[in-house]
C-alpha positions as CSV (number, residue, x, y, z in Angstrom):
1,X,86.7,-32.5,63.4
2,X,89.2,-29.5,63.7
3,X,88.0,-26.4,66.0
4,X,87.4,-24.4,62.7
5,X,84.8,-27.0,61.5
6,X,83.1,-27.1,64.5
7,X,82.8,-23.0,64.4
8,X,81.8,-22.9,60.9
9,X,79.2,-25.9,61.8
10,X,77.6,-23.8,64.6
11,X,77.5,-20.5,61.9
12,X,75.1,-22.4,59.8
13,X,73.1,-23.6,62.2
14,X,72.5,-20.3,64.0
15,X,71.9,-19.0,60.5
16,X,69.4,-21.8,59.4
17,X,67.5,-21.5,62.4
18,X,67.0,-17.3,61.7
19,X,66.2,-17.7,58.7
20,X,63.2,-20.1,59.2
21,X,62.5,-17.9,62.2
22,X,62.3,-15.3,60.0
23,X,60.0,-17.0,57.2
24,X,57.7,-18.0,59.6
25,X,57.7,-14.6,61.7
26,X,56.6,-12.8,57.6
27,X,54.3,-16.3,57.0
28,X,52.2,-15.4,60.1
29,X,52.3,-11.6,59.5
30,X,51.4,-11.7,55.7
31,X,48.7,-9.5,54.4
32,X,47.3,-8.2,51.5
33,X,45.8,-5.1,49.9
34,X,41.4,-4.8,49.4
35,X,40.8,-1.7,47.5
36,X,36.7,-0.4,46.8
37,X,36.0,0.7,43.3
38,X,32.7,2.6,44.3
39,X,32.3,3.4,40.4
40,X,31.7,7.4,40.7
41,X,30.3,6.8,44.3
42,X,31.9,8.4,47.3
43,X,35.7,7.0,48.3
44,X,36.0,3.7,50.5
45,X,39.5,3.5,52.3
46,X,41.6,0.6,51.6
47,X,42.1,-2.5,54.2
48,X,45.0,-4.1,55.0
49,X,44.0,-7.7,55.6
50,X,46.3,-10.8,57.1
51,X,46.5,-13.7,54.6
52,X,43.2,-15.8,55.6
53,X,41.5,-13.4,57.7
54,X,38.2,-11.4,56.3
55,X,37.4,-8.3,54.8
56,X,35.5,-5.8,57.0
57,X,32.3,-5.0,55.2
58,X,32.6,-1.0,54.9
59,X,29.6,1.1,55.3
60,X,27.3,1.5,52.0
61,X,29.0,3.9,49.4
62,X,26.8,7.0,48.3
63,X,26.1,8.1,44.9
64,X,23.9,10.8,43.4
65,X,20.7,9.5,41.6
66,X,21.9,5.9,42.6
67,X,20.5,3.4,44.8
68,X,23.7,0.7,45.9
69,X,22.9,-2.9,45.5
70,X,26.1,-4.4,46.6
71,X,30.2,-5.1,46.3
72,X,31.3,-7.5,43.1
73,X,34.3,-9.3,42.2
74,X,34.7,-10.0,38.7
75,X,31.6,-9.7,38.1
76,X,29.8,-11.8,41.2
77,X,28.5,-10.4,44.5
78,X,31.3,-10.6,46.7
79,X,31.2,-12.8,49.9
80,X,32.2,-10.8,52.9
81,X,32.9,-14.4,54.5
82,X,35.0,-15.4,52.4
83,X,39.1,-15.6,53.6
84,X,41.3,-13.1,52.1
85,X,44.5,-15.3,49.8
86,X,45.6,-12.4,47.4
87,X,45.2,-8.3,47.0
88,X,41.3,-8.1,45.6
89,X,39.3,-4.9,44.0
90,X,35.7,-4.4,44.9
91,X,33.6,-3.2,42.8
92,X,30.4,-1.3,43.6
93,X,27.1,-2.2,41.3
94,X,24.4,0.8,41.7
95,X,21.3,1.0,40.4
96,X,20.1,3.8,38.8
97,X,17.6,6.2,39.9
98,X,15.7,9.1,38.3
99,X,14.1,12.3,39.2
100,X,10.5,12.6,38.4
101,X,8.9,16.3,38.9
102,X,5.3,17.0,38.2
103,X,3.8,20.6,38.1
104,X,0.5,21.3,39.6
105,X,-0.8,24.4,40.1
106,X,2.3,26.2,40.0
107,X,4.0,23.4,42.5
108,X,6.1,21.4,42.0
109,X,6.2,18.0,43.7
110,X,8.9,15.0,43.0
111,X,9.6,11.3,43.6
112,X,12.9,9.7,42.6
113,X,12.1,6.2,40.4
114,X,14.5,3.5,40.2
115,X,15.4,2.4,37.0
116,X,12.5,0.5,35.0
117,X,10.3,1.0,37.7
118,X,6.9,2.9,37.7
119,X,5.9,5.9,38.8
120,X,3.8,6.2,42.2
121,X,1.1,9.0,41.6
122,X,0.7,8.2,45.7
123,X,4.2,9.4,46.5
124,X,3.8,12.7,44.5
125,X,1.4,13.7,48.5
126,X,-0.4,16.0,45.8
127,X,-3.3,17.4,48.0
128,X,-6.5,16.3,47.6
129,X,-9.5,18.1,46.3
130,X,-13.2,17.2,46.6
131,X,-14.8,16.0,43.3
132,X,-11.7,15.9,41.6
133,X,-9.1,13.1,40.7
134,X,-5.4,14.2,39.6
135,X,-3.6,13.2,36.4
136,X,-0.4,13.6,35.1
137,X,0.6,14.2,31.2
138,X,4.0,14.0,28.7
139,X,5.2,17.4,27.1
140,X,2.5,16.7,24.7
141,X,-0.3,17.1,26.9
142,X,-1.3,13.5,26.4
143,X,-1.9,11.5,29.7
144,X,1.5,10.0,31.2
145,X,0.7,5.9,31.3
146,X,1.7,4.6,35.1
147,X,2.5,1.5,33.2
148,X,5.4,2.8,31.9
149,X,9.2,2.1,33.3
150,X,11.1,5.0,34.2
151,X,14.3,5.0,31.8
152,X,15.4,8.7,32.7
153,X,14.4,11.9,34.7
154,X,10.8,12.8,34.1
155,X,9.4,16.3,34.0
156,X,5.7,16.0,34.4
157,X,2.1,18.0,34.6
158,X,-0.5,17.2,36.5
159,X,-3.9,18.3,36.5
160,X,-7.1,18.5,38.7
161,X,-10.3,16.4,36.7
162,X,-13.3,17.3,37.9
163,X,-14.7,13.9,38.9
164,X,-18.2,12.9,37.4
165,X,-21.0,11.9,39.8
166,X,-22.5,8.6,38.7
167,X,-26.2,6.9,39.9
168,X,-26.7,3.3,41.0
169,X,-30.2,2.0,40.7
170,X,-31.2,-1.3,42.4
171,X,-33.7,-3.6,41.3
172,X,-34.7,-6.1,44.1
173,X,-37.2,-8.2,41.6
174,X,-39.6,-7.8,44.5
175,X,-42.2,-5.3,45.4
176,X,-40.0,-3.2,47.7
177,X,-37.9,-0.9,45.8
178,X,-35.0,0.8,46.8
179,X,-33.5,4.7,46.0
180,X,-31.0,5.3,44.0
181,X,-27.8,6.4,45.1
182,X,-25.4,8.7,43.2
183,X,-21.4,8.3,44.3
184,X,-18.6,10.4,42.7
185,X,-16.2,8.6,40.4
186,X,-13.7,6.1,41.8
187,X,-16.3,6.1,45.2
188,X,-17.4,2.6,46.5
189,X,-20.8,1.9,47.4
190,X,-22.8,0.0,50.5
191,X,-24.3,-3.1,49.7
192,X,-28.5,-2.8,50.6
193,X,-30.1,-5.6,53.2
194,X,-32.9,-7.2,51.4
195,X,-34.5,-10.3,51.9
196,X,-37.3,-11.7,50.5
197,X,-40.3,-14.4,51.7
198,X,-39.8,-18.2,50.4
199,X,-36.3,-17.5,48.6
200,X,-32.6,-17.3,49.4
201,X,-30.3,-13.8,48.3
202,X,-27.6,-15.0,45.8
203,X,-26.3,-11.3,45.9
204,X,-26.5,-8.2,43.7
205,X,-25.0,-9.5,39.9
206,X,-24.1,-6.6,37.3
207,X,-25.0,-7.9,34.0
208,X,-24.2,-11.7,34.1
209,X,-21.6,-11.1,37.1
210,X,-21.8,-10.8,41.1
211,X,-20.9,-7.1,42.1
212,X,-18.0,-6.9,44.0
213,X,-18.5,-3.9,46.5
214,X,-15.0,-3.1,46.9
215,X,-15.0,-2.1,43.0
216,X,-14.7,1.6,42.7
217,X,-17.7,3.2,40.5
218,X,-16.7,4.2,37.1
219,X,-19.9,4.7,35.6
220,X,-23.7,4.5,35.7
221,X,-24.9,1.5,37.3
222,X,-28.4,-0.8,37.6
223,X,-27.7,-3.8,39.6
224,X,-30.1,-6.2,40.3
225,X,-31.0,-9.2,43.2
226,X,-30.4,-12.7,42.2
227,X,-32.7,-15.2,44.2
228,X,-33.0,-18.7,44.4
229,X,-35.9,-20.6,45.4
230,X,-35.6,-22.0,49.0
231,X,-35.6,-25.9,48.7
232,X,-32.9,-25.0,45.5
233,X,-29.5,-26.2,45.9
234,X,-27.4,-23.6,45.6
235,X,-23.5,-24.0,43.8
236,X,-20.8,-21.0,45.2
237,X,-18.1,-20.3,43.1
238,X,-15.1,-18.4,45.1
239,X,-12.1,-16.6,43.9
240,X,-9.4,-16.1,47.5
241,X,-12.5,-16.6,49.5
242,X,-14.7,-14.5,48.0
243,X,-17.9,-15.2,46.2
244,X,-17.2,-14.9,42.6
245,X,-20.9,-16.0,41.0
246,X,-23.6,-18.0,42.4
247,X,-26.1,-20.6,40.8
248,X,-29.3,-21.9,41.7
249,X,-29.4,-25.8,40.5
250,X,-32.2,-28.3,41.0
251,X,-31.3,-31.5,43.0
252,X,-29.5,-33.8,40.3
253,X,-29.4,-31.4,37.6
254,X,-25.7,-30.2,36.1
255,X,-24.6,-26.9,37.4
256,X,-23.0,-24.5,34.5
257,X,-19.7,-23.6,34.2
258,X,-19.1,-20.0,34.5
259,X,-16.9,-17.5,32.9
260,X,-13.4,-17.7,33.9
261,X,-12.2,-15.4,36.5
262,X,-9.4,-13.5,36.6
263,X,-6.4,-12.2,39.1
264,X,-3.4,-10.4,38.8
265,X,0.1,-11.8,37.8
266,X,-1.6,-15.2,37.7
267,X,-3.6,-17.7,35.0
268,X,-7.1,-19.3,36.3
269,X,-6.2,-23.5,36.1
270,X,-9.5,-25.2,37.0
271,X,-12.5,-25.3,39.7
272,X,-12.1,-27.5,42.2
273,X,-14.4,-28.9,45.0
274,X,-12.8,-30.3,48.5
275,X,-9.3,-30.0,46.6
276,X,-9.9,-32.4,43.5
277,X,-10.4,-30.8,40.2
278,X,-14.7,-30.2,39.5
279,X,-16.3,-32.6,36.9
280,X,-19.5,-30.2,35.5
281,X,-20.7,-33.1,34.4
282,X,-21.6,-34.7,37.7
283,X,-25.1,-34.2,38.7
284,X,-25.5,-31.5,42.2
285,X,-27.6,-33.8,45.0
286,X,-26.3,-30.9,47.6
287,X,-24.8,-26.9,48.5
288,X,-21.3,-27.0,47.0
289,X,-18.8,-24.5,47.0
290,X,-16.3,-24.4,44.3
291,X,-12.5,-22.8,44.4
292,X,-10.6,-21.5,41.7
293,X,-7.4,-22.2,41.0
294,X,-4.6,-20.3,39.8
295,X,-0.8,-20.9,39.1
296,X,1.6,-17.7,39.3
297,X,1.8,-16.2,35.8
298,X,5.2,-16.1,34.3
299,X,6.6,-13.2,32.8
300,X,8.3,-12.5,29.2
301,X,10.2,-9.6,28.1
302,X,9.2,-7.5,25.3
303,X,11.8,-6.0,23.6
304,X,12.0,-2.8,21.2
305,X,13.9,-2.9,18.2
306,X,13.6,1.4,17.4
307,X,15.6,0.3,14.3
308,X,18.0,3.3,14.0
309,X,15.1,5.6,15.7
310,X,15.3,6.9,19.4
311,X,15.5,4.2,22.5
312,X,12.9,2.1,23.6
313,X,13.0,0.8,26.7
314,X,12.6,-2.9,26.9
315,X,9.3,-3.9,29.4
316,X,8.3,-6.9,31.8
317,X,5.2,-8.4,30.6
318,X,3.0,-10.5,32.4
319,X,1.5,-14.0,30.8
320,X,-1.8,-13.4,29.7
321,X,-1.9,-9.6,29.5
322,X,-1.9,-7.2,27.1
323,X,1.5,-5.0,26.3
324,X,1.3,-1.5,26.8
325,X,1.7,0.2,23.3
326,X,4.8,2.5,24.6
327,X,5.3,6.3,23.3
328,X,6.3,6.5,19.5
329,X,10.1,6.0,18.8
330,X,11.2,9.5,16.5
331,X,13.8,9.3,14.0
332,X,15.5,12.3,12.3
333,X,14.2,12.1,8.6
334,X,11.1,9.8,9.2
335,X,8.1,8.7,10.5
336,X,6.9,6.4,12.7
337,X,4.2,4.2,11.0
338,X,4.1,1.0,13.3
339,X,5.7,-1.4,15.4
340,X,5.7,-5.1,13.9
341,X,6.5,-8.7,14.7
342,X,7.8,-10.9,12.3
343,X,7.2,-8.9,9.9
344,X,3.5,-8.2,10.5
345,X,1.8,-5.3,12.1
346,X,1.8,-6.0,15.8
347,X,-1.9,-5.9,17.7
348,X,-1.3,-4.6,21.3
349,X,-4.8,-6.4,21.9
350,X,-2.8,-9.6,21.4
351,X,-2.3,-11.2,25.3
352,X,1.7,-12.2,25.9
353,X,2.7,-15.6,26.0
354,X,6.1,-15.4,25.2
355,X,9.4,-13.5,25.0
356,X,9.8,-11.1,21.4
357,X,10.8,-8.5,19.7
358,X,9.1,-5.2,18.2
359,X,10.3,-3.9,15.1
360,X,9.9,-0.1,14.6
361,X,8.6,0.2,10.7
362,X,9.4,4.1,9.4
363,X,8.7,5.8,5.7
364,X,10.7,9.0,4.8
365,X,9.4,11.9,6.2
366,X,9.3,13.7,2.7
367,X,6.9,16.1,1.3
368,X,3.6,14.7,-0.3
369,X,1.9,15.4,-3.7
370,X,-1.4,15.4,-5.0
371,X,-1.6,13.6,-8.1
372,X,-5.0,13.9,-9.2
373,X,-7.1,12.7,-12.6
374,X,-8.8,14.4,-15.1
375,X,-11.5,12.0,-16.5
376,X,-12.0,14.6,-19.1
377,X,-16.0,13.9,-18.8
378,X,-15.7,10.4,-17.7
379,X,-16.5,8.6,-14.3
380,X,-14.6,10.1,-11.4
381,X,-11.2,8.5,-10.3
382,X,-10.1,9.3,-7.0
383,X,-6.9,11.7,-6.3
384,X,-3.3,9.9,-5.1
385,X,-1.4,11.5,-2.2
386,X,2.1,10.6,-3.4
387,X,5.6,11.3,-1.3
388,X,8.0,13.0,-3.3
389,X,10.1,10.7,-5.7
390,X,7.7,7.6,-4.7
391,X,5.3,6.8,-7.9
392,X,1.6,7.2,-8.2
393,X,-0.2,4.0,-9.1
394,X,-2.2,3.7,-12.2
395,X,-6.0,3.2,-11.2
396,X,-6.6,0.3,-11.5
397,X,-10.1,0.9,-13.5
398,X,-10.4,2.8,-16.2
399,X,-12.9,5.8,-16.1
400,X,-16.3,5.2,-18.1
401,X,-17.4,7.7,-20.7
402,X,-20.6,6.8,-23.2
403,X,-20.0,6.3,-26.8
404,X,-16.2,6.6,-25.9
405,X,-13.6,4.1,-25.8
406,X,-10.7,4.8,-23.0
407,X,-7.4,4.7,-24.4
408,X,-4.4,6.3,-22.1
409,X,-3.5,8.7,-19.1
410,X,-1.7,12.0,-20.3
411,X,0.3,14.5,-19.3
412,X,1.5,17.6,-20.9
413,X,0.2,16.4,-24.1
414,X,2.5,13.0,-23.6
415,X,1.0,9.3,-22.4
416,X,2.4,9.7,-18.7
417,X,4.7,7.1,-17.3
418,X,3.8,5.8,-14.1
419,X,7.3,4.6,-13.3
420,X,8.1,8.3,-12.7
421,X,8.9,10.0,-9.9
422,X,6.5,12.1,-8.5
423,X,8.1,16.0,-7.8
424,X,5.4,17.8,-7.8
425,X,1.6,18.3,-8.2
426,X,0.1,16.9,-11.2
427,X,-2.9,16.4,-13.0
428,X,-3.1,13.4,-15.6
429,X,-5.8,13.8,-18.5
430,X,-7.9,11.0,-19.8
431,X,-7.6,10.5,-23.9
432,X,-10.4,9.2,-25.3
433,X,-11.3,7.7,-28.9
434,X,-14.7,7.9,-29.9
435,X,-16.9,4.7,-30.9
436,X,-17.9,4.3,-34.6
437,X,-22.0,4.1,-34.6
438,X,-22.7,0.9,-37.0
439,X,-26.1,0.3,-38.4
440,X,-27.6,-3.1,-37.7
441,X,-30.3,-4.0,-40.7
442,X,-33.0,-7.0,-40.0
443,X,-33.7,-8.8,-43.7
444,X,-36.9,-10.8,-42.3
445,X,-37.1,-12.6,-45.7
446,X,-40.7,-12.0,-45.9
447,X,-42.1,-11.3,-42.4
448,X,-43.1,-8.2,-40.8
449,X,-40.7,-5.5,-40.7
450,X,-37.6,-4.6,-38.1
451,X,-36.1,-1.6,-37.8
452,X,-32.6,-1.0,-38.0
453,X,-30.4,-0.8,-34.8
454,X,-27.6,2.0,-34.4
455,X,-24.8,0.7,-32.0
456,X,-21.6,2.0,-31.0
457,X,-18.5,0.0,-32.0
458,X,-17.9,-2.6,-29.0
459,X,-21.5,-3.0,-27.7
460,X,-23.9,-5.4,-28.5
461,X,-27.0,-5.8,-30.8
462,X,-30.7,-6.2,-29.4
463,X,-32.1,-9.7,-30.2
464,X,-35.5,-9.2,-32.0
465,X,-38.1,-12.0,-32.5
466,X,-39.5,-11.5,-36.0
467,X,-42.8,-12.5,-37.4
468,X,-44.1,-14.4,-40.4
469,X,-47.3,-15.6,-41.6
470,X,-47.6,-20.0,-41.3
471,X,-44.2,-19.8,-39.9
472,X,-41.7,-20.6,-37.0
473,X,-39.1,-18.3,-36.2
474,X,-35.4,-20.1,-36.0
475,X,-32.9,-18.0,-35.9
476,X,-30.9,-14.9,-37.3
477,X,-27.7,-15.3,-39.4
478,X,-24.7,-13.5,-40.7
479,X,-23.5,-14.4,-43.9
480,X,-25.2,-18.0,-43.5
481,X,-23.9,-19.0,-39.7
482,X,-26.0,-18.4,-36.7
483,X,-25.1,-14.8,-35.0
484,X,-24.7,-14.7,-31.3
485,X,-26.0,-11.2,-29.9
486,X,-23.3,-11.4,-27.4
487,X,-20.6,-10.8,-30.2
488,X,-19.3,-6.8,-29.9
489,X,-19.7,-4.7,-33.1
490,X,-17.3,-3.6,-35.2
491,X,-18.9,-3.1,-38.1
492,X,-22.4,-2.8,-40.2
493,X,-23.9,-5.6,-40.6
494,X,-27.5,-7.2,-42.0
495,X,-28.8,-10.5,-40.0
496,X,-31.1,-12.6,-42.0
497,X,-34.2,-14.4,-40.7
498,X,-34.4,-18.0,-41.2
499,X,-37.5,-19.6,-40.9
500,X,-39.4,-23.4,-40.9
């Protein structure tokens, strides 16, 4: 190999060996761009980051009426601990939160509400007032429901309601007898020590139900002691630990099963004694307490279809309760009339057991006529409050008018068509035609005497029974054939008497 070779061999190998110096000097210092979308919130600097290495979780962006939930990308909750390969965009997801102000008294007191949540009357801190309870109403005036979800900023009144004082009588069903006591509304009461010789206290039962003493008075009360006989067995039934109902069962006799109870965001499954579901048909030989149990309620979601009216914010229902009838949709032009399912007026005292939809039912909000009838001395017929350019509706019974036979609804002299529009009041005018008076003659061939009958065309002759010396009375006839007195008349006739 000539000396040029050799030099030109040495070149490319100190150029080779630069170069991959060089690749991997950028390899190991690669890095890439992470940019923060806060979506309107307050700006995140950009990170560099080296190829494999991990983005620095920034602090929590700010935004007004917002609440941040955390960083996306494309769509998903970003992993912070996940190793960086390319340039990425964060995203911020916020939920919203509203401003809820409520005036009392010339104060005014907020909360902020995150979206399609519920307001906290609690967190209002309105200050308390013996004898008085606060509510808070809509625009209206009508009382704000704390059932509601908050879809957007809320101004509020509340109100000081004078609370009402309520009494509690007691009746021990034994000759000591306790006072009353009177509590103001939403006030709990003390649970009286009684006993009483040769029987057991089951506890204080309001109607058919133990009282629970933690239950805030609402009204008027008479509660009275349940006792059971010492040498009774006595059945417990307990909801979380609690005595729910008690029963007083001879030895071997069946106990009854109660009423089911009830508890929040959850559906009563069965009562159950030492863990194993409760057969009510097995006899009681001792005490026995029984549990109920319950399994978390699910929850559907109830959605509004305003159908072209004003938004409806979908709610959260939970199985087995009853939907909260929401604020009536409005609608330029209209009315509200109902909300229906399927079709079919919805009944909010229905309980939820599944995901649907409402649909918003509306009629044009157009100016309504009076379209009343003139029975021009008949029987009354009732009035029609017609919309304008809807049509009345023919009664559907003529009027009644003696010795007159109804023939048509007019007006302005012409029979009136009830496939016209209605534009404006009106007063339709009963035509009559009045009934021909026929004379009804009685030949008695022979017996005693009838006198004639004068009936209006369309009603119905009397029967008579005539009478004839040594005979039988058969029948009457018209022009030789049996008459039957149930036969309208149109005409005079004479009915001869045909005897045996």
């Amino acid at each position: 190999m000539g000396k040029l070779s050799k030099i030109l061999v040495v070149i490319l190998l100190i150029m080779a060996v630069g170069c991959f110096g060089m690749y991997f000097f950028f390899s190991l210092n690669k890095t890439f761009i992470v940019k923060f979308d806060t979506d309107g919130g307050n700006t995140i600097e950009n990170q560099e980051v080296k190829e494999n290495e991990l983005v620095v979780k920034p602090s929590n962006p700010t935004k007004e009426n917002s609440v941040f939930l955390n960083w996306t990308l494309d769509g998903k909750i970003y992993d912070f601990q996940t190793a960086v390969t390319d340039d990425l965009t964060l995203k911020a997801k916020w939920q919203v939160m509203y401003n809820v102000t409520a005036k009392l008294e010339e104060n005014e007191y907020s909360q902020q509400v995150l979206e399609n949540e519920k307001v906290d009357i609690s967190k209002f801190n309105f200050p308390e007032r013996e004898g008085y309870v606060i509510k808070i109403y809509q625009d209206d005036m009508t009382e704000y429901n704390l059932d509601n979800n908050v879809t957007s900023n809320l101004t509020l009144t509340a109100n000081y309601v004078a609370l009402n004082k309520y009494k509690v009588k007691f009746t021990t069903n034994t000759s000591k007898k306790l006072n009353d006591v009177e509590v103001w509304e939403g006030s709990l009461i003390e649970e009286p020590n009684i006993t009483r010789d040769g029987y057991n206290l089951l506890g204080w039962y309001l109607d058919d139900a133990l009282y629970d003493f933690s239950t805030p008075v609402t009204s008027d009360l008479t509660l009275k002691a349940k006792w059971a006989e010492k040498g009774k067995l006595t059945v417990t039934f307990n909801v979380d630990d609690k005595v729910y109902k008690t029963q007083s069962v001879k030895e071997n006799k069946k106990v009854s099963k109660p009423t089911n109870p009830t508890k929040k965001d959850n559906v009563f499954v069965e009562w159950q004694l030492n863990g194993k579901t409760y057969n009510f048909n097995d006899p009681v030989t001792s005490d026995i307490t029984l549990e109920a149990v319950f399994r978390e309620a699910q929850t559907f979601t109830v959605k509004f279809d305003s159908n072209g009216g004003s938004n409806v914010g979908e709610k959260i229902v939970v199985e087995g309760t009853k939907l909260v009838k929401p604020t009536n949709p409005t609608k330029k032009g209209y009315v509200f009339v109902e909300w229906q399912l399927n079709g079919k007026t919805y009944n909010f005292n229905n309980v939820i057991k599944e995901d649907m939809t409402l649909k918003a039912v509306w009629e044009d909000d157009l100016p309504e006529f009076i379209v009343s009838f003139n029975s021009n001395g008949g029987s009354d017929i009732r009035a029609q409050h017609v919309k304008q350019n809807k049509l009345a509706t023919k009664p559907k019974d003529d009027p009644i008018r003696t010795g007159y036979k109804f023939i048509k609804w007019t007006f302005e002299n012409n029979e009136y068509d009830f496939n016209t529009p209605v534009t404006k009041n009106i007063t339709l005018i009963a035509e009559w035609k009045e009934l021909e008076l026929f004379t009804i003659s009685f030949d008695t061939d022979g017996g005693r005497s009838i006198a004639s009958q004068n009936i209006r065309e369309g009603e119905k002759a009397i029967m008579v029974v005539p009478k004839k010396d040594g005979c039988e009375f058969v029948e009457w006839q018209l022009n030789g054939t049996t008459y039957d007195f149930n036969t309208p008349i149109t005409s005079s006739i004479t009915l001869k008497a045909v005897w045996k």
